[in-house]
PASEBA-1860 file (N, C-alpha, C; in nm, 3 decimals):
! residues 169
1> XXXXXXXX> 2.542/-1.339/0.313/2.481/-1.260/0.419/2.385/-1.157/0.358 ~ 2.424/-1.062/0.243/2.335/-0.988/0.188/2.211/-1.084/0.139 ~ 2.174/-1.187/0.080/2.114/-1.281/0.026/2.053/-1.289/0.141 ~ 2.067/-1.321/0.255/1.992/-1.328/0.385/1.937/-1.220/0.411 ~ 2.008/-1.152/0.401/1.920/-1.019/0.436/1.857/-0.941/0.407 ~ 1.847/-1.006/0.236/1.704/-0.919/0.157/1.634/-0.996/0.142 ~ 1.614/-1.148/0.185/1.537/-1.224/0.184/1.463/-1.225/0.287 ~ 1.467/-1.188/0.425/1.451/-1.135/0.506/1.381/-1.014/0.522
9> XXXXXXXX> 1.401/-0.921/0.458/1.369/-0.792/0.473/1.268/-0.789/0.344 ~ 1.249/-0.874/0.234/1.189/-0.810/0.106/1.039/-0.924/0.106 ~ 0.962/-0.914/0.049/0.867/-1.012/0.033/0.913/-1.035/-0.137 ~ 0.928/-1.164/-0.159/1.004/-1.245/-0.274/0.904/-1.255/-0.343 ~ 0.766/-1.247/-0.384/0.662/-1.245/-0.508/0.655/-1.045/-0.545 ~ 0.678/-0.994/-0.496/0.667/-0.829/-0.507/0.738/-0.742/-0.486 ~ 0.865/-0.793/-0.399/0.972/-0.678/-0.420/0.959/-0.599/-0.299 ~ 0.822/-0.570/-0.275/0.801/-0.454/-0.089/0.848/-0.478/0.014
17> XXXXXXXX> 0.866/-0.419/0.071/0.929/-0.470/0.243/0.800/-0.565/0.253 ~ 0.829/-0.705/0.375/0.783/-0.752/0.405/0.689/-0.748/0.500 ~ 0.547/-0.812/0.530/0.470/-0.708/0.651/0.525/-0.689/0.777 ~ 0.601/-0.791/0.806/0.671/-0.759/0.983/0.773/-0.666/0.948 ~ 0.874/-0.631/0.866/0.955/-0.512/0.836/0.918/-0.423/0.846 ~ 0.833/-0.391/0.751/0.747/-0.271/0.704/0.642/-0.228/0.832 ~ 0.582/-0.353/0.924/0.506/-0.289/1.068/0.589/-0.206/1.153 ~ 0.732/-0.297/1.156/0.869/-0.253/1.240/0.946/-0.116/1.201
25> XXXXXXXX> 0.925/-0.113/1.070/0.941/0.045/1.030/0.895/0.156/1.065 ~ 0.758/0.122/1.053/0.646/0.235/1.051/0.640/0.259/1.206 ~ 0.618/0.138/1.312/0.654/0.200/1.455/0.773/0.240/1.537 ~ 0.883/0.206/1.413/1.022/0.307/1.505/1.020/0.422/1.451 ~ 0.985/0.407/1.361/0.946/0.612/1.299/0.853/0.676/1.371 ~ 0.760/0.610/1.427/0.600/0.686/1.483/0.695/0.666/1.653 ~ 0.825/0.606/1.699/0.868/0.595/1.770/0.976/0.728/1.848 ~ 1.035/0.789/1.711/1.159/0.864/1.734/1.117/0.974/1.694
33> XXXXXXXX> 1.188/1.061/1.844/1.166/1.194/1.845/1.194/1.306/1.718 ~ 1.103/1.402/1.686/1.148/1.485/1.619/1.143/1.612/1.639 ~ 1.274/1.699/1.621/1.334/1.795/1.608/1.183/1.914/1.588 ~ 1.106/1.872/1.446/1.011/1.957/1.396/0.918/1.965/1.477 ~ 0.865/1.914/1.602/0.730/1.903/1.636/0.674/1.762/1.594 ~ 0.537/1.756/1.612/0.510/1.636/1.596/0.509/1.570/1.420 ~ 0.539/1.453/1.422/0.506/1.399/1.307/0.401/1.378/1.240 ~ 0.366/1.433/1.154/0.258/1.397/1.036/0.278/1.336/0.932
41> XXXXXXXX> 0.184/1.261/0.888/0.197/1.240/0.748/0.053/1.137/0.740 ~ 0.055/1.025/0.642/-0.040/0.951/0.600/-0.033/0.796/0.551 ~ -0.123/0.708/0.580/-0.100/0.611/0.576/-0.266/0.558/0.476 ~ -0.176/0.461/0.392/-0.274/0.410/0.269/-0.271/0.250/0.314 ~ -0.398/0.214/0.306/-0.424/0.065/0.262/-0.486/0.031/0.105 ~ -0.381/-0.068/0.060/-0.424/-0.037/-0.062/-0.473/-0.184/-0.111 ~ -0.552/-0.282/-0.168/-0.649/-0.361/-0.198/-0.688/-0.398/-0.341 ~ -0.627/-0.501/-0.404/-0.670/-0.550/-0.532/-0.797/-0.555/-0.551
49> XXXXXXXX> -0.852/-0.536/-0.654/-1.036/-0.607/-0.648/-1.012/-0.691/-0.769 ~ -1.125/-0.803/-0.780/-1.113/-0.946/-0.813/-0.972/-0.991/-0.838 ~ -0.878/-1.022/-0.751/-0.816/-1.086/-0.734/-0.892/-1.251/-0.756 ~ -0.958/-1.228/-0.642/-1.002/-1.426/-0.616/-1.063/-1.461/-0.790 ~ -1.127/-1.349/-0.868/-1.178/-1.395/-1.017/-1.066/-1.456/-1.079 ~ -1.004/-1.356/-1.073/-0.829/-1.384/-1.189/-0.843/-1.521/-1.122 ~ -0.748/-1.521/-1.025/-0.704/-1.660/-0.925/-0.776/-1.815/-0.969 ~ -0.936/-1.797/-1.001/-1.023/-1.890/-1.014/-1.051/-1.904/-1.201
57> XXXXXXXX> -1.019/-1.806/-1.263/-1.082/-1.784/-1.426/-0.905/-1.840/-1.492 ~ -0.789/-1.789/-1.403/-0.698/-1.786/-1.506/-0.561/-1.885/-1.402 ~ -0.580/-1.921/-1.235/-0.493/-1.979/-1.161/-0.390/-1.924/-1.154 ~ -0.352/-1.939/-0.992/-0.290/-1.897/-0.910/-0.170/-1.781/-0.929 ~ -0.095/-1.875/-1.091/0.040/-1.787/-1.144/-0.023/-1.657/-1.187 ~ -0.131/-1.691/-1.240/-0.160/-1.536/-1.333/-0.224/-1.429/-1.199 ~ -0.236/-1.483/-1.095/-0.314/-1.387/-0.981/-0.187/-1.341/-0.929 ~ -0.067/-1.418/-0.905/0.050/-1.357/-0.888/0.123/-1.274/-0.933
65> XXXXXXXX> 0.113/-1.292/-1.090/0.139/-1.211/-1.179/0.082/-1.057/-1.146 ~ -0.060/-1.067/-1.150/-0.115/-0.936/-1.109/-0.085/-0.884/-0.987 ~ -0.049/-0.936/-0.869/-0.029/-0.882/-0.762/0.142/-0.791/-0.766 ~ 0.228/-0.901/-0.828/0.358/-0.806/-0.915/0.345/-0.668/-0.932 ~ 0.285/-0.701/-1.078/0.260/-0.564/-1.120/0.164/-0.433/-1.067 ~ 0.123/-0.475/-0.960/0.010/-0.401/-0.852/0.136/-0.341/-0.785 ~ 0.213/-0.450/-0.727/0.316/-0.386/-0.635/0.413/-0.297/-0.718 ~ 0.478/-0.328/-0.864/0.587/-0.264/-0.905/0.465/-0.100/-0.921
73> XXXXXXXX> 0.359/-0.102/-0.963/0.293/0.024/-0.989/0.312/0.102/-0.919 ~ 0.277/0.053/-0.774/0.233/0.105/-0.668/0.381/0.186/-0.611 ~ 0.490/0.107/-0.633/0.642/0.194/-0.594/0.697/0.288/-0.702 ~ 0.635/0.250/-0.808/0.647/0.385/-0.938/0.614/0.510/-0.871 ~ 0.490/0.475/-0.790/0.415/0.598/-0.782/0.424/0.674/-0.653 ~ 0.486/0.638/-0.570/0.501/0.685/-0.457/0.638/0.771/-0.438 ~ 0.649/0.863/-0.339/0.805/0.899/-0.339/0.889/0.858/-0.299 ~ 1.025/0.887/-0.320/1.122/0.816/-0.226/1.161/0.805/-0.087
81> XXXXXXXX> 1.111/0.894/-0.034/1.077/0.865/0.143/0.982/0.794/0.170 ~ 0.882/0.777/0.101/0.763/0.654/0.127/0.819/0.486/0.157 ~ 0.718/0.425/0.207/0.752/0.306/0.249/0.674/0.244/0.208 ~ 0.684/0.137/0.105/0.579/0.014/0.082/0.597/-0.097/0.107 ~ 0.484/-0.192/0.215/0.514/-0.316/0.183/0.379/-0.390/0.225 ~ 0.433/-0.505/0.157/0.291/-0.601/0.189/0.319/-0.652/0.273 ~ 0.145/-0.642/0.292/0.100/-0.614/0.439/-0.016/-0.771/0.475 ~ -0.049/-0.810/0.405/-0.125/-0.986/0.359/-0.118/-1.015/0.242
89> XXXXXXXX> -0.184/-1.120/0.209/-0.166/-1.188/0.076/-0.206/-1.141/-0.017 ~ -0.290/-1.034/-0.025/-0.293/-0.950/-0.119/-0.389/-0.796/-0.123 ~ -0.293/-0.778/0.024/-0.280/-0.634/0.057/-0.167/-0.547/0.046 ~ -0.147/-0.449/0.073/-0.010/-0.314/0.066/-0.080/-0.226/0.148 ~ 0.048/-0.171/0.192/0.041/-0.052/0.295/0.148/0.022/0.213 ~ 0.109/0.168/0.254/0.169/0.300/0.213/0.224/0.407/0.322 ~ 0.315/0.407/0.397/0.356/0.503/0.484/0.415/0.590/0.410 ~ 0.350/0.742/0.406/0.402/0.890/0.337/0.422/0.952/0.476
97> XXXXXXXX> 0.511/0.979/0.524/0.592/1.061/0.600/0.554/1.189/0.608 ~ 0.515/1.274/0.655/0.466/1.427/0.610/0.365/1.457/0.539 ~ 0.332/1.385/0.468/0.190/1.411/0.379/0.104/1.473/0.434 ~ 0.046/1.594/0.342/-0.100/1.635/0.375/-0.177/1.530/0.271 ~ -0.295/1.568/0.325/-0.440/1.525/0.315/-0.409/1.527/0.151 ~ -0.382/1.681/0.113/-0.415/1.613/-0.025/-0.275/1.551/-0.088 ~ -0.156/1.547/-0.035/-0.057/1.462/-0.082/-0.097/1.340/-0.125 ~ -0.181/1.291/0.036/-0.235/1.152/0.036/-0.337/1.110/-0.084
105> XXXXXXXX> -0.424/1.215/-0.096/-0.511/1.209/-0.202/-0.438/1.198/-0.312 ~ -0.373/1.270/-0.390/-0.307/1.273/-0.490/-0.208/1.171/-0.544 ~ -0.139/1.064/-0.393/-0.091/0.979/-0.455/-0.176/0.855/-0.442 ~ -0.292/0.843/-0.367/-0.375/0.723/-0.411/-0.441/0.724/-0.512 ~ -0.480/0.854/-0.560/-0.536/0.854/-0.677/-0.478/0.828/-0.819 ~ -0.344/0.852/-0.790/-0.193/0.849/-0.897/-0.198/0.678/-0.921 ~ -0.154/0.588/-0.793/-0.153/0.509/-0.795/-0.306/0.403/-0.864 ~ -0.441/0.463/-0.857/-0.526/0.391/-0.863/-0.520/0.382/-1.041
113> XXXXXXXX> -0.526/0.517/-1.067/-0.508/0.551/-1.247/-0.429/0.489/-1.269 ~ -0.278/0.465/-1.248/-0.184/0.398/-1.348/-0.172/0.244/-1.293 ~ -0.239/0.221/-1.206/-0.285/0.037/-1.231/-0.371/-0.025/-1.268 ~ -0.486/0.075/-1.332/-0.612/0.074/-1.468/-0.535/0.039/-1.529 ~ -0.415/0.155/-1.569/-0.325/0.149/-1.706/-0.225/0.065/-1.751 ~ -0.214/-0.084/-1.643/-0.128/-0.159/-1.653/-0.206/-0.255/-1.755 ~ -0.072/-0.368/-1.834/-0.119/-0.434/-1.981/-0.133/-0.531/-1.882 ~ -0.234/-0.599/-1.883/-0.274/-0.732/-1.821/-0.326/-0.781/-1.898
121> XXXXXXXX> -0.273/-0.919/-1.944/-0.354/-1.030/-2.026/-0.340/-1.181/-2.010 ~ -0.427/-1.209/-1.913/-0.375/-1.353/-1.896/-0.402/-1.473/-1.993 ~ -0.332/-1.522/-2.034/-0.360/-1.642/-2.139/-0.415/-1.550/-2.241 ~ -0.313/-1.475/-2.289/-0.378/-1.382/-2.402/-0.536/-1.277/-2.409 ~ -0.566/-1.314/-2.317/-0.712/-1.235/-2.275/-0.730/-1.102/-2.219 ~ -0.717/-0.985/-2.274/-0.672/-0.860/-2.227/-0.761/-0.878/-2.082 ~ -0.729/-0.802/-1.938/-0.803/-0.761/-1.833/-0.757/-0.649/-1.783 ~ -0.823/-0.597/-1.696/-0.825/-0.456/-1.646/-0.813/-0.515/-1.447
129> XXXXXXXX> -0.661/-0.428/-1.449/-0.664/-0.453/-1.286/-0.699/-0.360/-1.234 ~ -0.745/-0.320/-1.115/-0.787/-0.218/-1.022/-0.780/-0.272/-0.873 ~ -0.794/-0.137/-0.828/-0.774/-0.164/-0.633/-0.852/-0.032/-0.603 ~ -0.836/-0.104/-0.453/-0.971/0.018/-0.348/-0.861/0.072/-0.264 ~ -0.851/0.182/-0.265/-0.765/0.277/-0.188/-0.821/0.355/-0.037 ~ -0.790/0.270/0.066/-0.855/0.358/0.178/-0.735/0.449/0.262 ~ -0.739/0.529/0.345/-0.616/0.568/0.416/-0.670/0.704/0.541 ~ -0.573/0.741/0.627/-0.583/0.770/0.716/-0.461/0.907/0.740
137> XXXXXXXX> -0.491/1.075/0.791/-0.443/1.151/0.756/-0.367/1.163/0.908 ~ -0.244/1.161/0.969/-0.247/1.166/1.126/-0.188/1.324/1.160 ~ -0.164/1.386/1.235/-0.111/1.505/1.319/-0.023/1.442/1.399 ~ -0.031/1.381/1.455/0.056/1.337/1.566/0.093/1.151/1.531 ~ 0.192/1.114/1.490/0.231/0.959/1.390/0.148/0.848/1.546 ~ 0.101/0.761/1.481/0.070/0.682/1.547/0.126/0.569/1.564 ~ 0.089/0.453/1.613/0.153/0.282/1.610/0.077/0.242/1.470 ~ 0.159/0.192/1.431/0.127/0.081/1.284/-0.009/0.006/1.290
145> XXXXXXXX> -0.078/-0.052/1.375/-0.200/-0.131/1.402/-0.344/-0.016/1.416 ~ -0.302/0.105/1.451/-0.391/0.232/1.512/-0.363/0.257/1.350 ~ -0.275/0.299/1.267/-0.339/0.341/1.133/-0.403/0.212/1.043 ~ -0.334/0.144/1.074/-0.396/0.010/0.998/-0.564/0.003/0.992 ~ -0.575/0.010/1.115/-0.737/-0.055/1.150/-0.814/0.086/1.083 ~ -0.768/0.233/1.142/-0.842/0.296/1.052/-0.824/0.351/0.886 ~ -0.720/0.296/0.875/-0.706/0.293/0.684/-0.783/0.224/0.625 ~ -0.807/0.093/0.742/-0.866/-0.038/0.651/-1.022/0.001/0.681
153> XXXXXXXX> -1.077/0.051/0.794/-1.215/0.111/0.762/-1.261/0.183/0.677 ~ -1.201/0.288/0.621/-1.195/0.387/0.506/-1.208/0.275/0.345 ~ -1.136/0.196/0.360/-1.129/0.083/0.270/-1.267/0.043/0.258 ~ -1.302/-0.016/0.345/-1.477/-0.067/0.372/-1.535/-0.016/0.330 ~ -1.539/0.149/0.324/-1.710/0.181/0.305/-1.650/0.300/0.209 ~ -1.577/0.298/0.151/-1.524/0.371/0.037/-1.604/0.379/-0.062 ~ -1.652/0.215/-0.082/-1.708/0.224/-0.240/-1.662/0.265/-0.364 ~ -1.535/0.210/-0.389/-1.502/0.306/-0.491/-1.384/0.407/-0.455
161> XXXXXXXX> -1.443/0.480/-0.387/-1.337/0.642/-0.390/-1.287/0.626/-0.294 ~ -1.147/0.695/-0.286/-1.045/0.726/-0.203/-1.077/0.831/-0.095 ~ -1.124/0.773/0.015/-1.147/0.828/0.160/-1.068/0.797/0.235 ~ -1.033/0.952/0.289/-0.929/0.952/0.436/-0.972/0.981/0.556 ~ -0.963/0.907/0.654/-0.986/0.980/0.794/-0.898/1.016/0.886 ~ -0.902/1.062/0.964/-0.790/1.181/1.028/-0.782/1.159/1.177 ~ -0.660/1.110/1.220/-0.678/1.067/1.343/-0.577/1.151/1.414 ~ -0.602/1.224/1.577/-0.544/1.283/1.627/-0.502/1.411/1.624
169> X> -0.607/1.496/1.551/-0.640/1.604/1.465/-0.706/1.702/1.582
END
């Protein structure tokens, strides 16, 4: 039964809650009343870049490989009230609970540095992984699809840097 039920609950190449878990999480929390006033915090979309290179230069295992160690980084770096899970085939989501703006900042940026700093070498060939960090700062917790869509815009036109936008502010 436990075997069922982390198979169930876990995505089996990365270890994160799975994306329907992890959606189901994030909207019974943005669901239930709180004591403090409204809920804040922040939500990250987080995004391999050349994935599809690896995938095509070194096949499929070694793109998996990297997506692993994207994910084990990515839960190093976050806190223990945070929630990670993948969210597509080689996306992640970040629910921080309370976070300010620059919490949020500080741990996408945490996270972006120490998955530069991961040893990647496929077929002996040193490489350098990286990801695009977009995310979204709320006042009042939203539904899972309402931060999604605007984390993942922030993602878009980022270029590079870690931009947040602020919804319900």
């Amino acid at each position: 039964r436990q075997e069922l039920n982390r198979s169930a609950t876990y995505d089996r190449l990365t270890g994160c809650l799975n994306g329907a878990v992890f959606t189901s999480m994030v909207d019974r929390r943005a669901a239930r009343p709180s004591e403090d006033g409204p809920r804040s915090g922040a939500f990250l979309v987080i995004h391999p870049e050349h994935l599809k290179s690896l995938n095509l230069r070194f096949g499929l295992e070694w793109g998996d490989e990297a997506l692993r160690l994207i994910a084990s980084t990515i839960q190093s770096s976050v806190r223990k009230e945070d929630l990670v899970g993948r969210i597509g085939t080689s996306m992640f989501g970040v629910f921080l609970p309370g976070a300010s703006e620059k919490d949020a900042k500080d741990i996408g940026e945490r996270i972006k540095a120490r998955v530069r700093e991961v040893y990647f070498a496929p077929k002996g060939t040193e490489d350098v992984l990286a990801v695009q960090v977009g995310g979204v700062v709320f006042e009042h917790e939203l539904a899972f699809e309402d931060m999604f869509r605007s984390a993942e815009e922030r993602l878009s036109v980022s270029q590079g840097r870690l931009e947040l936008s602020h919804l319900g502010n």
